[in-house]
C-alpha positions in Angstrom: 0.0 0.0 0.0 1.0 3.8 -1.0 0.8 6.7 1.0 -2.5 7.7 -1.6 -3.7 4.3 -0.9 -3.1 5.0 3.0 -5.0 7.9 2.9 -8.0 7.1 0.7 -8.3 4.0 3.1 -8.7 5.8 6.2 -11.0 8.8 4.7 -13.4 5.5 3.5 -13.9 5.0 7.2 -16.8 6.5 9.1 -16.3 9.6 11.0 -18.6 8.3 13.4 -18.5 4.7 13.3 -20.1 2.2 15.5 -20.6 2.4 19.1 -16.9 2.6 20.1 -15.8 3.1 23.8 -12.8 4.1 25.7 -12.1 0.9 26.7 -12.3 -0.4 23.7 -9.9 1.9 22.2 -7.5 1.4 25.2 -7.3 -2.4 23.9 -5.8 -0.8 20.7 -3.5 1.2 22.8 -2.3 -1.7 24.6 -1.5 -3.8 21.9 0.6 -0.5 20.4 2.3 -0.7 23.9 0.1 2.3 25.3 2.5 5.3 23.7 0.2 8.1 24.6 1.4 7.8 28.2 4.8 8.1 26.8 5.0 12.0 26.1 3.6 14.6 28.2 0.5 15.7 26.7 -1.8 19.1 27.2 -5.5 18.6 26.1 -7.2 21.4 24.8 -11.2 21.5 24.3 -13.9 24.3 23.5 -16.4 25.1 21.0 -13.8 27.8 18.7 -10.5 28.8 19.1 -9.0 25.2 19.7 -6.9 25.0 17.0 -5.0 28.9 17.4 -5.1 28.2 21.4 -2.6 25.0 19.8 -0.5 26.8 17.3 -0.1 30.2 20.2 1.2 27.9 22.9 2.9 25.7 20.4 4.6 28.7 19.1 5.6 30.2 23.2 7.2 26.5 24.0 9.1 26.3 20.8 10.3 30.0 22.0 11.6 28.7 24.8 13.8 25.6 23.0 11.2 22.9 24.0 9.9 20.2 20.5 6.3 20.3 20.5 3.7 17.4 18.8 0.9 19.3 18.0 -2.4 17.0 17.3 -5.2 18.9 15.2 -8.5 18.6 13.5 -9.8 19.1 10.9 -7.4 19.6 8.4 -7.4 22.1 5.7 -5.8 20.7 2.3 -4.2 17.5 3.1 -4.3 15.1 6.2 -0.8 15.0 7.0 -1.7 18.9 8.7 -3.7 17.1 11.6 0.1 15.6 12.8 2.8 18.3 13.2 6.5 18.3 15.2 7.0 22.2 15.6 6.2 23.6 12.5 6.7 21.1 10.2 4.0 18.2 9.4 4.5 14.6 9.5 6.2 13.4 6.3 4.1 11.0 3.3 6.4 8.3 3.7 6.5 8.8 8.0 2.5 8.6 7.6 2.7 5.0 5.9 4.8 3.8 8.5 2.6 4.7 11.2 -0.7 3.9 9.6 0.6 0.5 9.1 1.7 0.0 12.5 -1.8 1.2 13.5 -3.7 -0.7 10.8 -2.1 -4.0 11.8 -2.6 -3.2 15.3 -6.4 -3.0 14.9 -6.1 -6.4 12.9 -5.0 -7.8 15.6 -7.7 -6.6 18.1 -10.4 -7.2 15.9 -9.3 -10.8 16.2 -9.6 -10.6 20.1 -12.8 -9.2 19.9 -12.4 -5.4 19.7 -15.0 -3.1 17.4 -12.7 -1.5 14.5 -12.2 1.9 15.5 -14.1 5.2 13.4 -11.8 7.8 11.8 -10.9 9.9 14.2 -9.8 6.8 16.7 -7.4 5.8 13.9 -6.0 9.4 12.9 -5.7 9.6 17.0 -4.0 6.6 17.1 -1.5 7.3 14.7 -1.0 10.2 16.0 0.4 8.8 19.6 2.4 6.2 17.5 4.5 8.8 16.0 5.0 10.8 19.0 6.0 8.2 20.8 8.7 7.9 18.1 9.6 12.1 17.7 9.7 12.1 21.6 8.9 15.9 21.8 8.6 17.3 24.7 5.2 18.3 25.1 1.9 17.5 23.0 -0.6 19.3 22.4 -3.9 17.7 21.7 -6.7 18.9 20.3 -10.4 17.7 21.0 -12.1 16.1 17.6 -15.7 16.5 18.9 -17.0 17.7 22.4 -14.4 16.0 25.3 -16.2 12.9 27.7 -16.4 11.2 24.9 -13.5 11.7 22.2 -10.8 9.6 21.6 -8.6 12.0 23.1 -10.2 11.6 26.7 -8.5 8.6 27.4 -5.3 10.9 27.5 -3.7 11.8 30.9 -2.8 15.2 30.5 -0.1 17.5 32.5 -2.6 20.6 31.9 -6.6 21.1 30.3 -7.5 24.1 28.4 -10.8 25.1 27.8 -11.4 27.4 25.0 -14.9 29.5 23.8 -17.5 27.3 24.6 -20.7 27.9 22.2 -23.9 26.3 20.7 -22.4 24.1 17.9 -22.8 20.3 17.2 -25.9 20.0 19.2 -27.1 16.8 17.5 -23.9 15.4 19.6 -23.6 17.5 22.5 -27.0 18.7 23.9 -29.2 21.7 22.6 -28.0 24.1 25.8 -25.0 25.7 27.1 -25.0 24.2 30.2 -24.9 20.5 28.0 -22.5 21.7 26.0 -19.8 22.9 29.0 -20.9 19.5 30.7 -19.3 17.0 27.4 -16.8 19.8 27.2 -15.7 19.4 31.1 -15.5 16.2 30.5 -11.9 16.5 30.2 -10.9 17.7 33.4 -9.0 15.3 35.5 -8.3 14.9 39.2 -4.5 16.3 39.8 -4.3 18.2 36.5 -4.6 22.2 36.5 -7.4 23.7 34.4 -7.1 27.1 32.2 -10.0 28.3 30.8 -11.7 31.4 29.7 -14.3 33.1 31.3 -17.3 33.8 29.5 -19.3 35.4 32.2 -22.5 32.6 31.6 -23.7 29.0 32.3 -20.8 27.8 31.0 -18.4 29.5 33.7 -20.7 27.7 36.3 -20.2 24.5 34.8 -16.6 24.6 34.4 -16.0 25.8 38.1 -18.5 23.4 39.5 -16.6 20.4 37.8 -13.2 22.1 39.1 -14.8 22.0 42.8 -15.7 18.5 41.9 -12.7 17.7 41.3 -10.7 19.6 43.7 -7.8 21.0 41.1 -6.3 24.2 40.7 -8.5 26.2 38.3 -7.0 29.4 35.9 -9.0 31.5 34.8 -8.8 33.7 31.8 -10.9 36.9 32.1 -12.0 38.4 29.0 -12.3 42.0 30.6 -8.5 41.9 31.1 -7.6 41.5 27.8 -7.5 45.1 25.7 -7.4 45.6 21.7 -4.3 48.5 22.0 -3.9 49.2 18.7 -4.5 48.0 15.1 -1.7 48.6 12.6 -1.0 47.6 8.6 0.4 44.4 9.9 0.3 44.4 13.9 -2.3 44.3 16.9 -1.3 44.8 20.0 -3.4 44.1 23.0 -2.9 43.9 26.3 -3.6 41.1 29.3 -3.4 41.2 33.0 -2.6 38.4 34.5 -1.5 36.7 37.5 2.1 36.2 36.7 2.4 40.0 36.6 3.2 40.9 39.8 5.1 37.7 40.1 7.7 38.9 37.4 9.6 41.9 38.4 11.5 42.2 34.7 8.5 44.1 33.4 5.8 46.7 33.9 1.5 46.0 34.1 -0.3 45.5 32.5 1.8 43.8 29.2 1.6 44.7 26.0 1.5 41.7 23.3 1.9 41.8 19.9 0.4 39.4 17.2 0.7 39.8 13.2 -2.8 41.5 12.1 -5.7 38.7 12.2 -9.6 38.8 13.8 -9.7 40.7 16.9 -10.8 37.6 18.5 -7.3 35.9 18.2 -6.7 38.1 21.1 -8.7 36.1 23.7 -6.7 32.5 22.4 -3.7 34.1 22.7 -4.1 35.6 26.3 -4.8 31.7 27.2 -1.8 30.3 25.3 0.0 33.3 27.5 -1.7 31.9 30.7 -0.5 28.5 29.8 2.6 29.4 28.4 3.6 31.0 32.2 2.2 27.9 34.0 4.2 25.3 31.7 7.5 27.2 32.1 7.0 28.0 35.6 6.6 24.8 36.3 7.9 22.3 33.5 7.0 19.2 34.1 10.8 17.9 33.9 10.8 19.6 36.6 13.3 22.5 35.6 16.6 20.7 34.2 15.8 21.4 30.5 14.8 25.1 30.9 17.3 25.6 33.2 19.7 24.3 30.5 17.7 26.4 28.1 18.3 29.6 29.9 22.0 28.5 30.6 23.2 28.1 27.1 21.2 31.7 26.4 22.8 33.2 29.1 26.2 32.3 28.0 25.6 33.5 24.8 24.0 36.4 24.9 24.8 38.0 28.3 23.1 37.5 31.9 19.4 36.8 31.5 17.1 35.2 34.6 14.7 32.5 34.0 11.6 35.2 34.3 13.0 37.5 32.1 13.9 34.8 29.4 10.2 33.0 29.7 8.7 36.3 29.3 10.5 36.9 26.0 9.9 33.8 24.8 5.6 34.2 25.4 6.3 37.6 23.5 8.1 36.4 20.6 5.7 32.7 20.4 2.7 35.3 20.3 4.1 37.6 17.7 5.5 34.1 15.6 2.4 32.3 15.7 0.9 31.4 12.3 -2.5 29.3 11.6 -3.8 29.0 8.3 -7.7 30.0 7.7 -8.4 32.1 11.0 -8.7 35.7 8.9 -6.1 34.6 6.5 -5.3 36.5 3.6 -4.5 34.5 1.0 -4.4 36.8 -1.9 -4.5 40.5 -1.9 -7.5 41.4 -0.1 -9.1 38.5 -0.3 -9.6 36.6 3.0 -10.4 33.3 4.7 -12.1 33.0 8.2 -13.0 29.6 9.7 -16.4 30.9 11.3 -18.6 28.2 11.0 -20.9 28.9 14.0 -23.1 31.0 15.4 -20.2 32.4 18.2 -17.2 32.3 15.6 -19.8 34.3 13.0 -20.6 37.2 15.5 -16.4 37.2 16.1 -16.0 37.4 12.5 -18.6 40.1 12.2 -16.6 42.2 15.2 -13.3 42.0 13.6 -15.0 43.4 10.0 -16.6 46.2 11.7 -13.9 47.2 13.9 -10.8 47.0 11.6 -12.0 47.4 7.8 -14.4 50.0 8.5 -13.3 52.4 5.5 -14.1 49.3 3.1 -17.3 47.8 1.3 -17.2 44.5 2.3 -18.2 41.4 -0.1 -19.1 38.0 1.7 -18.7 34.8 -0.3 -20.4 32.4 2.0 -21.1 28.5 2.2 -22.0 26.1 4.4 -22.5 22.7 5.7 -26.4 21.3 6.4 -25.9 20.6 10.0 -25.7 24.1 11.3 -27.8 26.3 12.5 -27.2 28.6 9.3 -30.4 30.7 9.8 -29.0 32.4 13.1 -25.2 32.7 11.2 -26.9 34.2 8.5 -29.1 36.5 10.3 -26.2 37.4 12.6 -24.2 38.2 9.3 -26.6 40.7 8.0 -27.4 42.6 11.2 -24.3 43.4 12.0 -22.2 43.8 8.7 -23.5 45.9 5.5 -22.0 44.4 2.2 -21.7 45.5 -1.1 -22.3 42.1 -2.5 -23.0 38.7 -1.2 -21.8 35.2 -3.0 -23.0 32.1 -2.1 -22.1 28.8 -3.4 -21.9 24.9 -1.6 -19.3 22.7 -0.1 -18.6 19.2 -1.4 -20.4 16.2 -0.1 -23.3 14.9 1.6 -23.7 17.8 4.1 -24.1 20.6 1.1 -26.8 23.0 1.6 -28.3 24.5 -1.6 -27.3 27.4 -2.6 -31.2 28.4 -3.3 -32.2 27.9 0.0 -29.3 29.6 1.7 -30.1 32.8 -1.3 -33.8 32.6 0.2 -32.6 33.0 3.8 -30.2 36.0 3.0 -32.7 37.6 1.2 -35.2 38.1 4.3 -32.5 40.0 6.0 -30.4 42.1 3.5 -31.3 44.2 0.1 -27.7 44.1 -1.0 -27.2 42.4 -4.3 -26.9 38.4 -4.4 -25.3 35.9 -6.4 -25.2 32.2 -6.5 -22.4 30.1 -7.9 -22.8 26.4 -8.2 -19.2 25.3 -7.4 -16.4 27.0 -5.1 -14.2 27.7 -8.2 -16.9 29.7 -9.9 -17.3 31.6 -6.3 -13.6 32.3 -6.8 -13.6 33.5 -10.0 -16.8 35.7 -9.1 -14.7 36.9 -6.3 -11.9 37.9 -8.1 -13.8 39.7 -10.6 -15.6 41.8 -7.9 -12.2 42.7 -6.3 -11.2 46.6 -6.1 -9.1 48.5 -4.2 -11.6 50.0 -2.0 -13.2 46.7 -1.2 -12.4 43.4 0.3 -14.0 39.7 0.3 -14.1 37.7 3.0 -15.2 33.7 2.7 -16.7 32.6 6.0 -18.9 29.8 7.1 -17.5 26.6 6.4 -14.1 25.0 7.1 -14.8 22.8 4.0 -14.9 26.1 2.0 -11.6 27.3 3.5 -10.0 24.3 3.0 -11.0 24.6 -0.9 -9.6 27.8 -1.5 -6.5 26.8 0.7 -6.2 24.4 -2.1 -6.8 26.5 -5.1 -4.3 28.8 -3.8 -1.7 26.0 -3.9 -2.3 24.9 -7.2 -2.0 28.3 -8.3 1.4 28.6 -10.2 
């Protein structure tokens, strides 16, 4: 088998196949030798902001000379982005290895009487069995789909992060908050610090109660310390009181961060990433020798530098280094992609647009899948954002929506001209033409329609 057989063969398997367990996807750990105890992991869940929350922190450790795994979903373009080793993704050939090891691994437990695992047990699987192999020092996992229940609960983690928690996925996850944070709090363990952001609602109730529960230390990340600064050509800077800043005499309160210019909302991710940036280098879980080394060799370089000054500079520069494709990306000239694909990520998008391109007409190409509650993201869309044209078209595969029937739903909330394209390419191309210098486009509502224009812009020469 190729690495284009490899990958065709696990994309043929069910997302949500049969009714798997943790214990039966512990047998298939077992009989891999159980390698996801083998590397310190950090589990990260939420409803948005998962993925950035990975690539911020990934980027702060890296900073500050530590390997980190880095285990995502969904991917974009091709599925070799859901595996990554710093900033570099698993290799073709390193993927064929591993999904062999894992493929014959599950033929073996299907023998003894275990239920073959769905898709993202096997991509998870994989994933342990090569970072068992990198030996990084961290990883950082992502959630697939809500947090009792994913694969990636039967992980032990050093630390939990909980991002934006939001109504999304009910049909799994329950049709309120409150069962939403529950599936979500799921990953909390007993001895294992929580950060999470504080939302001010239900959720924040939930998460605390299950902390109590518990009885672990609990972080909180409070939105009304975090401050937009200033919005430049290519920079934000914001600011975020925390509690390491009275801790750290090297610097002044509150800090000023700096990220390269994205949504607004990247803010809030980032002050977590920062929160568990200080925690993880304040207390590294090798308890000290490697940073301490770290510093050392710095030191010795560069001139006298204390361990707080040094992680401070390296949460600075991992914040301002950070890079994730299709979170208010531009991939061409004004023309951007935005993963919003829910009702809390669409009202984010809709703040960033109003707040930073104020002196442009806005066009929205939109599309999205069947199993959202497009009605409010569209509604949302239209109430807060005025546009000088709207395109809609559909995303591949059995969870397209048609375009008439999203046209129909725009149309009882905006006047604005509307267009319908059958395919994403024709969108682009509509797109393009529409493009001016006083305008911008902005393609929001799908991660399947991100991930298609990711891909045209690589196959453009």
């Amino acid at each position: 088998m190729n690495y284009e057989e490899a990958v065709a063969y696990l994309l043929d398997i069910p997302k949500f196949a049969g009714k798997t367990t943790h214990e039966n996807l512990r047998g298939f750990l077992r009989l891999l030798g159980n390698p996801h105890e083998q590397i310190p992991a950090i589990h990260i869940a939420g409803t948005n902001g998962k993925g950035s929350t990975c690539a911020f922190l990934s980027s702060i450790l890296q900073q500050a000379g530590y390997q980190v795994g880095v285990f995502t979903s969904p991917h974009l373009v091709k599925i070799n982005e859901r595996f990554r080793l710093n900033d570099s993704m698993i290799s073709n050939e390193e993927f064929l290895i591993i999904f062999e090891k894992v493929r014959d691994a599950v033929e073996t437990g299907l023998q003894a009487g275990l239920v073959y695992p769905n898709f993202f047990e096997f991509v998870f699987l994989m994933a342990v069995c090569w970072y068992e192999v990198q030996k990084p020092d961290y990883v950082i996992y992502e959630t697939g789909l809500g947090g009792r229940l994913d694969a990636t609960n039967v992980l032990q983690p050093y630390l939990t992060i909980l991002t934006s928690i939001g109504m999304d996925h009910m049909q799994y996850l329950g049709n309120t908050l409150e069962q939403i944070a529950g599936e979500k709090t799921g990953i909390l363990k007993a001895n294992t610090p929580c950060i999470y952001l504080c939302q001010k609602d239900v959720t924040e109730t939930v998460i605390q109660r299950r902390g109590e529960e518990l009885g672990i230390l609990m972080l909180p990340v409070e939105k009304d310390k975090i401050t937009i600064d200033e919005i430049q050509e290519q920079t934000i800077d914001f600011s975020y009181v925390n509690r390491y800043d009275s801790k750290y005499s090297c610097r002044k309160q509150p800090v000023t961060y700096r990220m390269k210019k994205t949504a607004l909302y990247q803010a809030e991710n980032a002050a977590i990433a920062i929160e568990a940036g200080y925690y993880l280098l304040s207390n590294p879980i090798k308890k000290g020798d490697k940073l301490k080394n770290i510093v050392r060799s710095i030191s010795e370089a560069d001139g006298e530098e204390n361990t707080e000054e040094f992680v401070h500079k390296a949460i600075c520069r991992g914040i301002y280094q950070m890079n994730w494709q299709g979170r208010m990306e531009e991939i061409e000239p004004g023309i951007y992609v935005d993963g919003a694909h829910n009702e809390p990520a669409i009202r984010a998008f809709c703040d960033t647009v109003t707040r930073i391109y104020l002196d442009k007409k806005i066009i929205l190409l939109f599309a999205v899948a069947s199993d959202k509650r497009y009605n409010e993201m569209i509604r949302i869309l239209c109430e807060t954002v005025s546009y000088e044209k709207i395109i809609i078209t559909a995303i591949d595969g059995v969870r397209t929506t048609p375009v008439e029937q999203v046209q129909e739903l725009f149309q009882q909330y905006t006047d604005c001209p509307i267009v319908t394209a059958p395919d994403i390419s024709q969108a682009w191309d509509l797109a393009h033409d529409c493009l001016r210098s006083d305008n911008r486009v902005f393609c929001v509502g799908s991660l399947y329609l991100v991930g298609s224009l990711e891909a045209k812009k690589e196959e453009e020469p």
